[in-house]
C-alpha positions in Angstrom: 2.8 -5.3 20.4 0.0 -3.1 19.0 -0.4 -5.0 15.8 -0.6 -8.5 17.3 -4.1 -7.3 19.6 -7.4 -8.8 19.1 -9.2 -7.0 15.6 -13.0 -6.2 17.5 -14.5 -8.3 14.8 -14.7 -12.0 15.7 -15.6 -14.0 12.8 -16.0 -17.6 13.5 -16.6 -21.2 11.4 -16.8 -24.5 12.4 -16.4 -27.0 9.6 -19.0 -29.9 9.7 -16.9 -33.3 8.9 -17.8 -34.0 6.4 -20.7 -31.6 4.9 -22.9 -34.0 2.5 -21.1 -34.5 -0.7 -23.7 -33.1 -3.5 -26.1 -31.1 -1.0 -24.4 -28.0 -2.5 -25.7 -28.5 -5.7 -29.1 -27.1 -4.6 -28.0 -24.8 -1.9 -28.6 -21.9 -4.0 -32.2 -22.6 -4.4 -32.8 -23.3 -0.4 -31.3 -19.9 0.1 -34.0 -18.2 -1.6 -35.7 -17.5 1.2 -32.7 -15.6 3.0 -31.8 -13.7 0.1 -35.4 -12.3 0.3 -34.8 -11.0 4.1 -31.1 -10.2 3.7 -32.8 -7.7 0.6 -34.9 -6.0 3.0 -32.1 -5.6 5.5 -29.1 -4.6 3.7 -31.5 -1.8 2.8 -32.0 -1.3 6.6 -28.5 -1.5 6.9 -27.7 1.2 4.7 -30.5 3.7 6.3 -29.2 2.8 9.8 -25.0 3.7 7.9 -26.4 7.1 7.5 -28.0 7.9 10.5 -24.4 6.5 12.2 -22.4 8.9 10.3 -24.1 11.5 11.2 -24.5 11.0 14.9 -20.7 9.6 15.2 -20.2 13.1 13.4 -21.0 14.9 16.0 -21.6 12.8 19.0 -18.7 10.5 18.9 -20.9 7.5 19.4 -22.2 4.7 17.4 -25.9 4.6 18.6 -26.3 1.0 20.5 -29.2 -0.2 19.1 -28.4 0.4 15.7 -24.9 -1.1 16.2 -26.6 -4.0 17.1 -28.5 -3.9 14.5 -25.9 -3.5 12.1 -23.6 -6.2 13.6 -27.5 -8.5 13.3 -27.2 -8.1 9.5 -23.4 -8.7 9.5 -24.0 -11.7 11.3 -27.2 -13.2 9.2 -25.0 -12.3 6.3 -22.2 -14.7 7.5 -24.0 -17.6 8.0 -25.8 -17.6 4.8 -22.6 -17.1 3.3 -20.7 -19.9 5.5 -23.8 -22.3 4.5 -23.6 -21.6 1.0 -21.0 -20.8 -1.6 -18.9 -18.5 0.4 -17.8 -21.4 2.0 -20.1 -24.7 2.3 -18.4 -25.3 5.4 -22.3 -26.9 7.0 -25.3 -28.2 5.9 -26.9 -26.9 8.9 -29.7 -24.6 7.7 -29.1 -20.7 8.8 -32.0 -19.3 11.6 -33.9 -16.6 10.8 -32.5 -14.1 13.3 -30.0 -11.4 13.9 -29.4 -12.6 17.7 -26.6 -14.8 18.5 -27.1 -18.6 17.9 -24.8 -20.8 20.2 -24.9 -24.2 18.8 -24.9 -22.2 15.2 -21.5 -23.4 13.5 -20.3 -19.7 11.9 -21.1 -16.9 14.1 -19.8 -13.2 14.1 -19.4 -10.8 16.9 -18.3 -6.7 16.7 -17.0 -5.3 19.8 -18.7 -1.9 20.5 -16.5 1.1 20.7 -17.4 3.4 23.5 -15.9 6.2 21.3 -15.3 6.9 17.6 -13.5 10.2 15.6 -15.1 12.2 14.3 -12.6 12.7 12.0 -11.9 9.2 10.9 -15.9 8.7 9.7 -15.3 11.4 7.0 -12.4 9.4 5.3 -11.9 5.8 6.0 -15.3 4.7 4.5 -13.8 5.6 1.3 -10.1 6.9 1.1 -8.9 5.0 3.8 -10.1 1.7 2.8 -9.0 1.7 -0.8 -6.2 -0.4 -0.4 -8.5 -2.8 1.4 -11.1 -2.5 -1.5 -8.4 -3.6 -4.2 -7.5 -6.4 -1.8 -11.0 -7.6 -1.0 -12.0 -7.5 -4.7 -9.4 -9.5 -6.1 -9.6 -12.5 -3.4 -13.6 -12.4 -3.5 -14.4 -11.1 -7.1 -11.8 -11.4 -9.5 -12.4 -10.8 -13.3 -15.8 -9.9 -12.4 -14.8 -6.6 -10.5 -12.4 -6.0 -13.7 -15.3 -6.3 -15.8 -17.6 -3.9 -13.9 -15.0 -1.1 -13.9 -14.8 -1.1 -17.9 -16.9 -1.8 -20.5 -13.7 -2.7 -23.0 -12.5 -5.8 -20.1 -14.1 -9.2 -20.4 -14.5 -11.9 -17.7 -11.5 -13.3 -17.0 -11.6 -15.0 -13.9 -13.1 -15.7 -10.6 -11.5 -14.3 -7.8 -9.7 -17.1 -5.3 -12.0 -17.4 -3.2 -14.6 -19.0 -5.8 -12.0 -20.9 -6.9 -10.9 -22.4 -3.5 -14.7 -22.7 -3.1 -15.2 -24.9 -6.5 -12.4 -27.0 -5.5 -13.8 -28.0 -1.9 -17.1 -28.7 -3.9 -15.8 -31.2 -6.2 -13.2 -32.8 -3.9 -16.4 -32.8 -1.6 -19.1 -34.3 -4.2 -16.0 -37.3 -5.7 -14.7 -38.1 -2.2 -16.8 -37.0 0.6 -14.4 -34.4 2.5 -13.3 -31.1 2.8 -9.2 -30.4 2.5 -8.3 -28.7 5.6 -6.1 -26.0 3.9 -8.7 -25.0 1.4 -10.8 -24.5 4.2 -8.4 -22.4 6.1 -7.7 -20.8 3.1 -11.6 -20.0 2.6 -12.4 -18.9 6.3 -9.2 -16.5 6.2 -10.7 -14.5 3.1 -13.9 -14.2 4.3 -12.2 -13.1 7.6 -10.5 -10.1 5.6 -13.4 -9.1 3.8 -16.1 -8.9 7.0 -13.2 -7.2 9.1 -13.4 -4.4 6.1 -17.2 -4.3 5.8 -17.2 -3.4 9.8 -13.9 -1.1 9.4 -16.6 0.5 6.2 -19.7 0.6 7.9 -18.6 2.8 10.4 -18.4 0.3 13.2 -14.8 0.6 14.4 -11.8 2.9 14.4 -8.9 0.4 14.5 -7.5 -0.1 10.6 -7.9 -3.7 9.2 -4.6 -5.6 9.3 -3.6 -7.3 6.2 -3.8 -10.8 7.1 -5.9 -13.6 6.3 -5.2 -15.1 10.1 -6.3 -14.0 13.5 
């Protein structure tokens, strides 16, 4: 059936068992560094969005090398993420490259479409992907996104996946392991939202399904 094929974004994480029970207390200072490159490059990545449009608009094709690039970023993105608080799922330090890493434990792949509508790269960037957005927002952002669309709403609440992310960090620090299910649970969110970015950022026509799973 059409909706049970493969999504072209792989996103992949391999739990370390166990991670080191308080070594997340000052990931967010050994991340420094990445956070300085990623700056540069999500600015790269939104020069190379444009130039995409634009030559998807009326060429049909995604250039390759800037596909490549994009799905570089995507990829550097994840692993910093997977190392740090959007999962803490290793304590294996993130390399300093967009290439593929094989014995990296979180690693993300885009399949590149030989053809994309020109139609499509008009609306789904925006109007298409606003039930996604909603979605996205409230599993990764919670109260926070409430906050930023109103001056009048206060911070409520984190959005689930902080929470999930809070719990694994404590259960972590008091008994040295990672709940399997919260971990799932974690990897499935971040799953949605990376299908969405690369369903956004141009890099595929096929609609994001609305499930956590593979």
């Amino acid at each position: 059936m059409a909706d049970q094929e493969a999504y072209p974004l792989t996103l992949k994480g391999e739990l370390t068992n166990p991670p080191a029970r308080g070594w997340w207390l000052i990931k967010w200072l050994l991340i420094i560094p990445h956070l300085v490159v990623l700056c540069f490059l999500v600015i790269a990545a939104a020069v190379v969005w444009v130039i995409a449009f634009f030559a998807i608009l009326f060429t049909e094709k995604y250039p390759k090398s800037l596909f490549d690039f994009m799905v570089g970023v995507m990829r550097w993105c994840w692993r910093v993420s997977f190392y740090s608080y959007s999962a803490l799922g290793t304590d294996k330090y993130p390399p300093f490259t967009l290439k593929p890493v094989a014995d990296y434990p979180a690693e993300l792949d885009v399949v590149y479409p030989e053809k994309l509508s020109r139609g499509l790269v008009l609306v789904k960037w925006w109007l298409l992907a606003i039930p996604h957005y909603a979605v996205v927002a409230a599993l990764t952002s919670g109260g926070a996104f409430a906050w930023q669309q109103t001056e009048k709403m206060r911070f409520e609440g984190l959005g689930l996946l902080s929470v999930l992310v809070i719990i694994a960090a404590f259960v972590l620090l008091f008994t040295g392991k990672y709940h399997a299910d919260i971990f799932r649970l974690v990897m499935g969110i971040n799953r949605w939202a990376y299908r969405v970015g690369a369903y956004v950022a141009l890099m595929t026509d096929k609609y994001p399904p609305f499930r956590l799973w593979d």
